[in-house]
Structure formats: structure tokens, C-alpha cells
N, C-alpha and C positions, 0 to 999 in steps of 0.2 A: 584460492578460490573455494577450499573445500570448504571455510568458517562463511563464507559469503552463503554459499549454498544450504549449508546447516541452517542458516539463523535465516534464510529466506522459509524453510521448511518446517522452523520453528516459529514463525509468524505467521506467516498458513497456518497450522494448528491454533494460535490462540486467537484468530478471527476465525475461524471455521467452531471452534468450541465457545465462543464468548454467547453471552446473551442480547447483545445488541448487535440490531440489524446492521448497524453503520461500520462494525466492523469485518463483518463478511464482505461488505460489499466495497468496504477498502480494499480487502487482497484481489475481490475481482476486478477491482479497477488498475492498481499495480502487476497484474495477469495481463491484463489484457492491453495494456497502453504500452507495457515496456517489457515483458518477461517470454508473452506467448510469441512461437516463430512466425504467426502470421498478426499482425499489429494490428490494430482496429483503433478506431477514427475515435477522439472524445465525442463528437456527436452522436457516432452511432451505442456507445458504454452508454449516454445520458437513456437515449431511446429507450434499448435493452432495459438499463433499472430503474427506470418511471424518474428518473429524475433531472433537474436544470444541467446542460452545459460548465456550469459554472461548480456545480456541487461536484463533477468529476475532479476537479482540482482543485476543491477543497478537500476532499480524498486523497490525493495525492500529498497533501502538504501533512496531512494529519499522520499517513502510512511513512511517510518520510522521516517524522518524529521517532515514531515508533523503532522503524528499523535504525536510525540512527542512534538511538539507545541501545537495542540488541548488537548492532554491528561494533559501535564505539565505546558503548560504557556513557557512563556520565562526560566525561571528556568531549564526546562528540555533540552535545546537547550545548555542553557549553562554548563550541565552536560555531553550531548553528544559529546561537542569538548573536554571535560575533557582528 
């Protein structure tokens, strides 16, 4: 769990530090749909960042990339187009 939590921590920093809005607002969407202990609704995440329903889980699928590279290496990129 520690390397899950590491590169959870290390993904945090490179959307908190990026210059694009889209990726801040990836980790707050992976925050808040599956990490923080009290969950919150994808409707209410859309509300919250002015944005569609539907853009929350395109966030989720783009943050899923991501950390699937951090977590797995290339290996797991090439598991996910499997």
C-alpha cells in the first residue's frame, strides 16, 4: 500500500503543479469520487467545477491513465488498451 499511496501523492503534486486547469481538477475529481472518507455524488463534483456530468468521468478515465503509468509503468498502459 505504501507505493499506491506514494504515487497517489505524487499525482497530487503533478496536477496541483501543472499549468492546466484540467489537471487540477482531475485529482479533485479522483478526491473526491473515490479517495476522500466522505464520497460525493458525480453531480454534485459537476456543480462544484462548473462543469457537464459527463466531463466528471472523462476525468476519471484521463486520471486513470495517468496513475496507471505511475502505478504500473508502461506495462499497465499496455494492459489498459487490452
Amino acid at each position: 500500500m505504501r507505493h499506491v499511496n506514494k504515487m497517489l501523492d505524487e499525482y497530487k503534486a503533478m496536477c496541483e503543479k501543472s499549468c492546466y486547469v484540467e489537471d487540477g481538477r482531475q485529482w479533485r475529481v479522483i478526491r473526491d469520487l473515490y479517495l476522500s472518507p466522505t464520497k460525493i455524488a458525480a453531480e454534485v463534483i459537476a456543480e462544484r467545477e462548473h462543469i457537464h456530468k459527463r466531463t466528471v468521468y472523462k476525468d476519471v478515465d484521463a486520471a486513470i491513465e495517468d496513475l496507471t503509468l505511475l502505478l504500473f509503468g508502461v506495462d499497465g498502459i499496455e494492459k489498459l488498451c487490452e
